[in-house]
C-alpha positions in Angstrom: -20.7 15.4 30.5 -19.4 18.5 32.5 -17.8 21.4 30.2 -14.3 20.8 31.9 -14.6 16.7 30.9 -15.4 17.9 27.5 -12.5 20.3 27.2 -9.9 17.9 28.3 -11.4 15.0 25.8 -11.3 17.9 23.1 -7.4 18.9 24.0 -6.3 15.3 24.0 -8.1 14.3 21.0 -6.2 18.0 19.2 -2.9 16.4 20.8 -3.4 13.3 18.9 -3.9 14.4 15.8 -0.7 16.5 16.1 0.9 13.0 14.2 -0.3 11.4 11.2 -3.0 9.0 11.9 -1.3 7.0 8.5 2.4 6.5 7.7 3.5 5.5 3.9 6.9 4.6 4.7 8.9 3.6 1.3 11.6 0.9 2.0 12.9 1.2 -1.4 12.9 2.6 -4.6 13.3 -0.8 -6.8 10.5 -2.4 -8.8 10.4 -5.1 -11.9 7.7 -3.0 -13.5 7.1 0.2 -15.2 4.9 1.2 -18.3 2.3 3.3 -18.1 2.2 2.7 -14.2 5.2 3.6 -13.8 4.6 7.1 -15.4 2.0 7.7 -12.6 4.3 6.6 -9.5 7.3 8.6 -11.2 5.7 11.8 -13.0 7.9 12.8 -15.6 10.9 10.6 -14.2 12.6 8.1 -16.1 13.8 6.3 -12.7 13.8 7.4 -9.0 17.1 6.0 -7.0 17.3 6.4 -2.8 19.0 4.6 -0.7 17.4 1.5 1.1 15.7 2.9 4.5 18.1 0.3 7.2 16.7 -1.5 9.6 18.0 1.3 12.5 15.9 4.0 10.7 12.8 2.0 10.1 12.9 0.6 13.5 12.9 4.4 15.1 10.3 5.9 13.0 7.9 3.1 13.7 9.1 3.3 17.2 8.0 7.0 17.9 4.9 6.8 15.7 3.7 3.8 17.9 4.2 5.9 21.4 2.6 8.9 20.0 -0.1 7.4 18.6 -1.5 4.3 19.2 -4.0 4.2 16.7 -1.8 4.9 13.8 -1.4 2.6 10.4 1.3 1.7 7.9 1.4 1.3 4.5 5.1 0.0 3.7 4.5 1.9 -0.8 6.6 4.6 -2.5 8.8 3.6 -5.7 9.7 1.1 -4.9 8.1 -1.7 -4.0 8.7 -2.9 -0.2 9.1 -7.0 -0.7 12.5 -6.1 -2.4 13.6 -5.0 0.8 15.9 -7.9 2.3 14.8 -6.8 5.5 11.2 -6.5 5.1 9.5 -9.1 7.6 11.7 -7.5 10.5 10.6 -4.3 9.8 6.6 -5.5 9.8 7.7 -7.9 13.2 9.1 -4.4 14.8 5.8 -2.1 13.8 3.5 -5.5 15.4 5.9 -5.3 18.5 5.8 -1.4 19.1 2.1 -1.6 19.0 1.3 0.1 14.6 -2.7 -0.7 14.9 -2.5 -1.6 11.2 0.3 -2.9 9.1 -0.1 -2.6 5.1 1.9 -3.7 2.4 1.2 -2.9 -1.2 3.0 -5.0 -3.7 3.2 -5.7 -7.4 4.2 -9.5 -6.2 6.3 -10.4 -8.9 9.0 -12.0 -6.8 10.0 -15.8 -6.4 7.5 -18.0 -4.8 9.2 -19.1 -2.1 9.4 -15.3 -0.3 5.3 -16.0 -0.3 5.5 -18.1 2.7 7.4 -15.2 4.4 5.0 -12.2 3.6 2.0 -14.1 4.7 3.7 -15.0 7.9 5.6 -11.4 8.4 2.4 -10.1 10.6 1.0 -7.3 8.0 -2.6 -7.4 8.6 -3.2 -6.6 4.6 -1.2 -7.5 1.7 -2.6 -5.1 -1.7 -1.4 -6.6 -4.8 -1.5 -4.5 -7.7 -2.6 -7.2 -10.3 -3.6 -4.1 -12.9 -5.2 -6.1 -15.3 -6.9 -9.3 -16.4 -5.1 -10.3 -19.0 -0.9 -10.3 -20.0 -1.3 -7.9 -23.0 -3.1 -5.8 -20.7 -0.8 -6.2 -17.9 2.1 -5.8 -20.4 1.0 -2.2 -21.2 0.1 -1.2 -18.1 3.5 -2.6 -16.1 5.8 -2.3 -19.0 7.2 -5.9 -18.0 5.9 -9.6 -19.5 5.3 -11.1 -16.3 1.3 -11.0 -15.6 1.6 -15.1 -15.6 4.0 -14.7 -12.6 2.1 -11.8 -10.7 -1.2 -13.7 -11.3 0.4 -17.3 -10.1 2.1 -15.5 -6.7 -1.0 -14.1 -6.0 -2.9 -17.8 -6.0 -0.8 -19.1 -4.4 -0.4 -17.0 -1.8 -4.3 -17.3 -0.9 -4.0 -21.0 -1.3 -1.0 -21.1 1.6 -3.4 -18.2 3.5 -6.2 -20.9 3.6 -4.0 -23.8 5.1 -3.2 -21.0 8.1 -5.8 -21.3 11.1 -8.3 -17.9 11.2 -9.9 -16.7 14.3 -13.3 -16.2 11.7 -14.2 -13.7 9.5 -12.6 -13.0 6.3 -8.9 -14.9 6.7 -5.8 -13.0 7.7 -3.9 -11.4 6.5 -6.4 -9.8 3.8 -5.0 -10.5 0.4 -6.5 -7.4 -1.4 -5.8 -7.3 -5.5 -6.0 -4.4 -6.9 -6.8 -2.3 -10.5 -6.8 1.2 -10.9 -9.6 2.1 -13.4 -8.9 3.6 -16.6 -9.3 3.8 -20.8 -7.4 0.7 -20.8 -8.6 -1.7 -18.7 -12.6 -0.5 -18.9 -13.6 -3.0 -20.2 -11.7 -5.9 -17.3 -12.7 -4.0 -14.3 -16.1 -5.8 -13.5 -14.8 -9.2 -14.6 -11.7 -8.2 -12.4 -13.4 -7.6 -9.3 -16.2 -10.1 -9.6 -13.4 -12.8 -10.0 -11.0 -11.3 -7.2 -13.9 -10.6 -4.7 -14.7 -14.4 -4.4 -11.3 -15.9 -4.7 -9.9 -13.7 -2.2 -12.8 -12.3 -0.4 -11.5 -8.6 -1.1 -10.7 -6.6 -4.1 -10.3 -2.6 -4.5 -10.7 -0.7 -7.9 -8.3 2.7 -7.6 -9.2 6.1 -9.2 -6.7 7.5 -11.2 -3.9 9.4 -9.5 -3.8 11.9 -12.6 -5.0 12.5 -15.7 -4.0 10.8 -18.9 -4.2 13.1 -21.9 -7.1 12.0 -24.1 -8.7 9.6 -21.6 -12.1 9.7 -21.1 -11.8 8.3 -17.1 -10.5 11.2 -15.2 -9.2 10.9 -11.1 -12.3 11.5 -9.3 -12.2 14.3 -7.7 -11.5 15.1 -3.6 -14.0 17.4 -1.9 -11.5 20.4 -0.4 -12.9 19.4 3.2 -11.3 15.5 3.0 -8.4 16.7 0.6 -7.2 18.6 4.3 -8.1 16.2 6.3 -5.8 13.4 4.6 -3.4 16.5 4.3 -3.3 16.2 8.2 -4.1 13.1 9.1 -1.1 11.4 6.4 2.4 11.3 6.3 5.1 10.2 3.5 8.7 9.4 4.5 10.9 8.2 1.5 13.6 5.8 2.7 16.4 8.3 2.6 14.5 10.0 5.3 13.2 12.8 3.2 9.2 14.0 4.2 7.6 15.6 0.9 5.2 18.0 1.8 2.5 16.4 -0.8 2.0 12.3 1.2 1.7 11.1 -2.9 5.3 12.9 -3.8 7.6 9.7 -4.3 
């Protein structure tokens, strides 16, 4: 190509990446569990309390995002956890509408069954539960809350209802993704976990560690300093009372 084609396709690429490429948005800051999960989402924070992010302020941010860049994703995370937002599947409908490439909600699931038919048919392109474990005294420890039955139930059944929806191919949408983060704890779960998860819901995802846990012997694996700036660039957290922290994993 001539030099000037190359300069221009250089400029608007360095335009582009003036936004964040990814967009955590937190809805809220409830959530049924805790534990020792709860220590990692929270620091040294008994309990984080904002505001819900409305409907109007959602609607804007995902709004802008969309013009500025078309290629840009969102993951609806944070404290709290996003399907305790009454206003939820709006939000997702509004990000599909404005043109988000990628919608993403991570979830601990532990709601009533009949809001499963809603988040499957919101739009999100991936639901991520965080399952945590493979068993209820695991789960207990992990979540700080007896309801691994519930979580694991919601979760079938929400790939059962997925299957009865028609699918263009490919694995089904909207991915079902469950998810473990690996640690001391569950060591000795995480093959069985993602052996089991992979086939029933054609997707799984083991997590590092978001920080270390004194006297563990798994430590977060480490991020070369090169990617560690280009996530630093390329993400962006807003906390539903609007706040941006400059850290994207600062809820």
């Amino acid at each position: 190509a001539p030099a000037m084609r190359i300069v221009e396709g250089v400029a608007g690429v360095r335009r582009r990446a003036d936004s964040p490429r990814e967009l955590v948005l937190e809805l809220c800051t409830g959530r049924r569990t805790s534990g020792m999960r709860g220590q990692w989402l929270r620091g040294a924070r008994d309990t984080i309390e904002r505001p819900c992010m409305t409907l109007g302020a959602a609607g804007r941010i995902l709004s802008e995002l969309a013009m500025l860049r078309p290629d840009a994703a969102v993951t609806f995370a944070g404290a709290g956890d996003p399907i305790l937002h009454p206003e939820l599947s709006r939000i997702v409908q509004h990000a599909k509408k404005v043109g988000i490439a990628g919608v993403h909600i991570r979830t601990d699931l532990v709601c009533e069954p009949d809001l499963l038919d809603d988040l499957l048919g919101c739009g999100a392109d991936i639901i991520s539960v965080d399952l945590m474990a493979g068993s209820a005294e695991m789960y207990r420890k992990l979540m700080g809350a007896d309801l691994f039955d519930r979580a694991k139930s919601n979760l079938e059944l929400l790939i059962q209802q997925r299957a009865t929806r028609p699918s263009a191919g490919g694995l089904p949408t909207p991915w079902i993704v469950p998810r473990l983060t690996r640690c001391d704890a569950v060591y000795e779960e995480i093959e069985a976990f993602f052996d089991h998860w992979l086939i029933a819901a054609g997707a799984a995802v083991i997590d590092p560690l978001p920080a270390l846990l004194t006297g563990d012997r798994i430590e977060p694996l480490p991020v070369p300093a090169i990617a560690a700036h280009r996530l630093a660039d390329s993400v962006m957290t807003v906390l539903a009372d609007g706040t941006v922290p400059a850290h994207s994993h600062d809820v």
